[in-house]
C-alpha positions as CSV (number, residue, x, y, z in Angstrom):
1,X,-69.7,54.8,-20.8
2,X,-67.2,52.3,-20.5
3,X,-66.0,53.7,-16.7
4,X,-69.7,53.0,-16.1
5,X,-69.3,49.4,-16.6
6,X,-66.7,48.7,-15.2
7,X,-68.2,50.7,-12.0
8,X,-70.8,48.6,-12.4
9,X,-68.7,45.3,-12.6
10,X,-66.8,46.2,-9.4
11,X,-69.8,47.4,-7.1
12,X,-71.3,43.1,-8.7
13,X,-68.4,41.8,-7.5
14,X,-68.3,43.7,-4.1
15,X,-72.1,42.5,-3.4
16,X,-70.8,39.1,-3.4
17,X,-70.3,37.1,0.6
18,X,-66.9,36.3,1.5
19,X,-65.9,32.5,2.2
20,X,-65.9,32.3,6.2
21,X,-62.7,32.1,7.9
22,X,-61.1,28.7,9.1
23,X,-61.9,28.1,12.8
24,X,-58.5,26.6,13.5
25,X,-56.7,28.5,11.6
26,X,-53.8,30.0,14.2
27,X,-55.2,27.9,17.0
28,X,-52.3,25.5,19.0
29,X,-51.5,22.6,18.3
30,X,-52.6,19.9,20.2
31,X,-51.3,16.4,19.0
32,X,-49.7,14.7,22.0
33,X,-46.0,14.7,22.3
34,X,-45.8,10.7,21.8
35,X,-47.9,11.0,18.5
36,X,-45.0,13.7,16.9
37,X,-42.0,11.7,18.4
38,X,-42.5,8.9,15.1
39,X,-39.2,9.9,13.6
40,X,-35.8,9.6,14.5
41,X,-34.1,6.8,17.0
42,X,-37.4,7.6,19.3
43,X,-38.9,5.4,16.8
44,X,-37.5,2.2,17.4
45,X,-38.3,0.1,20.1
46,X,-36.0,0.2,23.0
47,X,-34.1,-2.8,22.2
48,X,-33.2,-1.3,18.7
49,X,-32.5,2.1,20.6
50,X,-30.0,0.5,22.9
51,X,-28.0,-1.3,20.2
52,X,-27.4,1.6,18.5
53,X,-26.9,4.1,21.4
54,X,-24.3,1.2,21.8
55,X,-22.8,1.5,18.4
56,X,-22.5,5.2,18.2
57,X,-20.3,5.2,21.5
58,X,-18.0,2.5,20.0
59,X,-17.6,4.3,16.8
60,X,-17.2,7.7,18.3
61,X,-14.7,6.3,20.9
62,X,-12.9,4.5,17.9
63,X,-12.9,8.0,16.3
64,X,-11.4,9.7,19.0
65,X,-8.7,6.6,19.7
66,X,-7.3,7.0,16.0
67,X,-6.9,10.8,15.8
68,X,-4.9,10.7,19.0
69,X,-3.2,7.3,17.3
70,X,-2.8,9.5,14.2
71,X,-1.6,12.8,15.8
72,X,1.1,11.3,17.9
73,X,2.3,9.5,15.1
74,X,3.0,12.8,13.0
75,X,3.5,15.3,16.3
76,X,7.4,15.9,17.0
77,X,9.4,13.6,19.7
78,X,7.8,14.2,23.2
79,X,7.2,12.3,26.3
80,X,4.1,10.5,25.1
81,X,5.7,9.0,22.0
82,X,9.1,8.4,23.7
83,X,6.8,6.0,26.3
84,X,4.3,4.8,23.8
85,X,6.0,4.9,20.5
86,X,5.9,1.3,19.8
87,X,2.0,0.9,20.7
88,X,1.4,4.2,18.4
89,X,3.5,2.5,15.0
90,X,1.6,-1.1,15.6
91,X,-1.7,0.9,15.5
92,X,-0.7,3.4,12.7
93,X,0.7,0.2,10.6
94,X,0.6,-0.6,8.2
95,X,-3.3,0.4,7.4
96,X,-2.7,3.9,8.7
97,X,0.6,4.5,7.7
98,X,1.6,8.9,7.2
99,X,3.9,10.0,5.0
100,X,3.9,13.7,6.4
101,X,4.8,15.1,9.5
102,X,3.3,17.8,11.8
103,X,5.2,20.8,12.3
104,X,8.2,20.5,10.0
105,X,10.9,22.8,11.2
106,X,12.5,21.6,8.2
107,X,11.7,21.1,4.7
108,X,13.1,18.6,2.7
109,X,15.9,20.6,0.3
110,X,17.5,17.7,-1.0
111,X,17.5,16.1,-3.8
112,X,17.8,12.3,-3.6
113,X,18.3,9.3,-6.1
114,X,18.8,5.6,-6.4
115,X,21.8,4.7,-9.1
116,X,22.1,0.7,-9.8
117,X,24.6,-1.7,-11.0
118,X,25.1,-5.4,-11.6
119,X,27.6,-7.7,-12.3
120,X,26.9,-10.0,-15.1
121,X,28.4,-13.4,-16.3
122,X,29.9,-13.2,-19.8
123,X,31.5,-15.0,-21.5
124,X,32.7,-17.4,-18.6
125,X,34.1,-14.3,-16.8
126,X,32.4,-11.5,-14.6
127,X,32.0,-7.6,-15.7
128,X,30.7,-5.0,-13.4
129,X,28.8,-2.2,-15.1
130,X,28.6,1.1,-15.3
131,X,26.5,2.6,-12.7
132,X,22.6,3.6,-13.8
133,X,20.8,6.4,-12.3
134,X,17.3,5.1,-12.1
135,X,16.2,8.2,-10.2
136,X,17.0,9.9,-13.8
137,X,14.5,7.4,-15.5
138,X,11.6,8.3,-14.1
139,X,12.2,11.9,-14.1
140,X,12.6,12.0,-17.9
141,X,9.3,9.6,-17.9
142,X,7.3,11.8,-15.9
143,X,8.7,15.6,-18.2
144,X,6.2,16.5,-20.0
145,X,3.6,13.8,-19.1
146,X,0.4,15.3,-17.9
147,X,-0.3,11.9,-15.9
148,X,2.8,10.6,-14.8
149,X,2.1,6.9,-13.2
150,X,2.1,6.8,-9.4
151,X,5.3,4.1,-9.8
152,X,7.4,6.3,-11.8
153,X,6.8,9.3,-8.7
154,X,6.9,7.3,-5.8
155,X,8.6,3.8,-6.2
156,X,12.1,4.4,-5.8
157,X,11.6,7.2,-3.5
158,X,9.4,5.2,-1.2
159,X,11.8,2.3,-1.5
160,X,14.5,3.8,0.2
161,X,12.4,5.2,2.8
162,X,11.5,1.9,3.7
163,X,15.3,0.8,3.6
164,X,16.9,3.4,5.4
165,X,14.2,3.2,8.1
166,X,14.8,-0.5,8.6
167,X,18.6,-0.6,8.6
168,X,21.4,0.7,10.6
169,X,23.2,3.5,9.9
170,X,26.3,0.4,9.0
171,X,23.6,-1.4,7.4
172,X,22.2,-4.0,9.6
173,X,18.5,-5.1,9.0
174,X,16.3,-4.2,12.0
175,X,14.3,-7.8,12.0
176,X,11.8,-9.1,9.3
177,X,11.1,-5.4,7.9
178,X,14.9,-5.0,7.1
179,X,15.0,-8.1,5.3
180,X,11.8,-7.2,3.1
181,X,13.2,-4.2,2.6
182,X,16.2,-5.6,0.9
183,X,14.4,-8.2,-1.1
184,X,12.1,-5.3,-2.3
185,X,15.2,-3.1,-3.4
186,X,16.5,-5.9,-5.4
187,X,13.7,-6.8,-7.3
188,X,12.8,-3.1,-8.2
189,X,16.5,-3.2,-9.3
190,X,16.0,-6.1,-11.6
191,X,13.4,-5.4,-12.9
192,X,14.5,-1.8,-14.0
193,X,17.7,-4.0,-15.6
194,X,15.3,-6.5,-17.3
195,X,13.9,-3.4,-18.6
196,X,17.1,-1.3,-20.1
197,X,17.6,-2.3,-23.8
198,X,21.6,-1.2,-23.3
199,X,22.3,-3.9,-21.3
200,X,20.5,-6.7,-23.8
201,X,22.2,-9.2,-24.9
202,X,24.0,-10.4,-28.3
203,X,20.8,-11.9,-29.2
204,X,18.9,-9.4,-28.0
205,X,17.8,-11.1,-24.6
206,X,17.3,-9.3,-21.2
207,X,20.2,-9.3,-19.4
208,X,18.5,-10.2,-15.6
209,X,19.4,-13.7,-16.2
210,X,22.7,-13.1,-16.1
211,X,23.5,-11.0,-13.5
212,X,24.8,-12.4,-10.4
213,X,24.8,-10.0,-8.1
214,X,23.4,-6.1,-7.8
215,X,24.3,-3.5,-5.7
216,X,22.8,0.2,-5.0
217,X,23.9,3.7,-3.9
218,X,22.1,6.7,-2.7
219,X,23.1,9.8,-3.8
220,X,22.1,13.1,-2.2
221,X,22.7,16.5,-3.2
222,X,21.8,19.8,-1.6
223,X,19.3,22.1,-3.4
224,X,21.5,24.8,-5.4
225,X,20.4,28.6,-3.0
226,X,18.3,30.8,-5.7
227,X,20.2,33.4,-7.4
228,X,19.6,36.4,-5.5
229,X,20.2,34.7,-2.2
230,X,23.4,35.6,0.1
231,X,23.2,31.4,1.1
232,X,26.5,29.2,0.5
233,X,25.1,25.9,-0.4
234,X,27.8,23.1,-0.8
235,X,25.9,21.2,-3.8
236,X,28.6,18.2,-3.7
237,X,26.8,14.7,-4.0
238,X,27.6,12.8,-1.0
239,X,27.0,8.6,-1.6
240,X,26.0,5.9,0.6
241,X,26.7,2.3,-0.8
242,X,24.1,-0.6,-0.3
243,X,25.6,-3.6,0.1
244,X,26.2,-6.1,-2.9
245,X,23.1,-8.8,-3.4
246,X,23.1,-11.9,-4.5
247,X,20.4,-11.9,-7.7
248,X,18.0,-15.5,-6.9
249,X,15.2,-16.5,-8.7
250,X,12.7,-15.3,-6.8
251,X,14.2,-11.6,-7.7
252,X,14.4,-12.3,-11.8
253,X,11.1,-10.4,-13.1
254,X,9.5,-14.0,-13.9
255,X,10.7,-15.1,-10.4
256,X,7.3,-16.0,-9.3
257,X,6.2,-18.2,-12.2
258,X,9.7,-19.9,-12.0
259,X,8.7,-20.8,-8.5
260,X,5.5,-21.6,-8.7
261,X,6.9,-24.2,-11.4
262,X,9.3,-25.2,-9.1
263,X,6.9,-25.6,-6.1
264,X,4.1,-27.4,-8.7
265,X,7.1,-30.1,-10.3
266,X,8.3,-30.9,-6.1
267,X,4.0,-31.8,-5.3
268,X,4.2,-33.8,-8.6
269,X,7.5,-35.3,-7.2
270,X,6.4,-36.0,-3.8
271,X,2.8,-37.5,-5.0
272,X,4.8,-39.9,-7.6
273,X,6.9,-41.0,-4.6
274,X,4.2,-41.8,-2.6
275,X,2.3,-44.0,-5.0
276,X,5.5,-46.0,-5.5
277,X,5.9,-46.6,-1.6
278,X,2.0,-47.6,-1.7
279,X,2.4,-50.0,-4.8
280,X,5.5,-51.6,-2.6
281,X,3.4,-51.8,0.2
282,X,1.1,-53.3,-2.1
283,X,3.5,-55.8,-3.7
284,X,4.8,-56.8,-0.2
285,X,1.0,-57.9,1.2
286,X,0.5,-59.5,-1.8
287,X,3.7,-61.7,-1.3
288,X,2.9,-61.9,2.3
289,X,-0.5,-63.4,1.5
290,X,1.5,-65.6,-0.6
291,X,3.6,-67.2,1.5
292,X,1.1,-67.5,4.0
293,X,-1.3,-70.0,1.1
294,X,1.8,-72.2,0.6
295,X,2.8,-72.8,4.1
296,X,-1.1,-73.2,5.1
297,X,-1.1,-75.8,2.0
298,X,2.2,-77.7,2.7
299,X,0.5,-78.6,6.4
């Protein structure tokens, strides 16, 4: 009985008329090609178009400008950068500046640090210290530490790039660079010493206000060749002396406050000055004016 109703339900369901089928469904479409083109630059008006056809070809052309700028800077010597080398660094600095190079032959198996020391005033005679290895500091600050700071790895190392690239080999400064260079070195220097609680004071004091003159030293040595390898590596430091500095203020760590005093107390100097000349200039007319009643009063 119960397949009869359900035969019944189907042949109900059967008897009923189907929906008709969409006339335009699968016919083409015929919205006009200016109607569809409403998205995109081909909406803008041609002026709009034009400016930024314009801008596209500059910033592509820019594009293509600083990838060659780029990959001559960090490609080996050739011909290109022998001729151009001086148009490639002004574009590449100091914005741009790499700190890699493309196609190492050889990588760098040295290791290199930065050792420091100062000659202090004591007791109205000069000492030279010991020398520091400051290199050594920030290794031990950065062992261990999950986040070592971006100073500790790269300040010192960075520092002496900059040096060695803008000095001779006998330690002349190549122009304005060599002589920031120099200043740079000197105040990382002191403020390292500022910053050493060996070299304090009796009263417990930094030190960098009584040093008179720094000096630093590279020191390289060869990385040691892995055990199982055949390779004689002479492992011997080999040094290269800076020069000795002489320590101003503008090197001490509060250098620039000290300056900034200095430059504020001259502008308070200078304006006192000139309100003295004006009150003389004052007092003068007013004797002028003076002298001028009593003659005009004599007559």
């Amino acid at each position: 009985m119960d397949a009869d109703v359900e035969r019944d339900a189907a042949d109900v369901h059967d008897d009923r008329p189907t929906a008709p089928a969409d006339p335009l469904d699968g016919a083409p479409d015929t919205t006009p090609a200016a109607d569809r083109a409403t998205t995109g630059i081909m909406a803008l008006s041609l002026p709009y178009q034009v400016v930024l056809a314009v801008a596209l070809a500059v910033a592509g052309v820019f594009a293509c400008v600083h990838l060659a700028m780029v990959f001559l800077h960090v490609a080996p010597s050739n011909t290109l950068t022998k001729r151009h080398g001086q148009a490639v660094d002004d574009w590449v600095y100091p914005e741009f500046e790499q700190n890699w190079k493309l196609f190492a032959p050889n990588p760098l198996q040295q290791n290199i640090s930065v050792e420091v020391r100062a000659e202090l005033a004591a007791d109205d005679a000069l000492r030279t210290t010991d020398w520091i290895d400051l290199t050594a500091q920030d290794a031990e600050a950065i062992r261990h530490n999950p986040m070592p700071s971006h100073t500790q790895q790269n300040e010192l190392r960075r520092a002496v790039d900059f040096y060695l690239n803008a000095h001779s080999d006998d330690d002349r400064p190549h122009g304005s660079r060599g002589r920031l260079s120099e200043e740079y070195m000197r105040r990382i220097a002191m403020l390292r010493l500022d910053a050493l609680p060996a070299l304090a004071g009796p009263d417990g004091r930094p030190v960098a206000g009584d040093v008179r003159r720094v000096q630093l030293r590279v020191v390289t040595r060869a990385v040691e060749a892995p055990r199982w390898s055949t390779e004689k590596t002479d492992t011997a430091p080999s040094y290269r002396d800076l020069p000795w500095w002489p320590v101003t203020a503008a090197d001490l760590p509060a250098g620039a406050d000290l300056l900034a005093g200095a430059d504020r107390s001259r502008a308070d100097a200078d304006r006192s000055r000139a309100d003295a000349d004006r009150s003389r200039t004052d007092a003068d007319r007013s004797r002028t004016d003076a002298d001028r009643s009593r003659t005009e009063a004599s007559r």
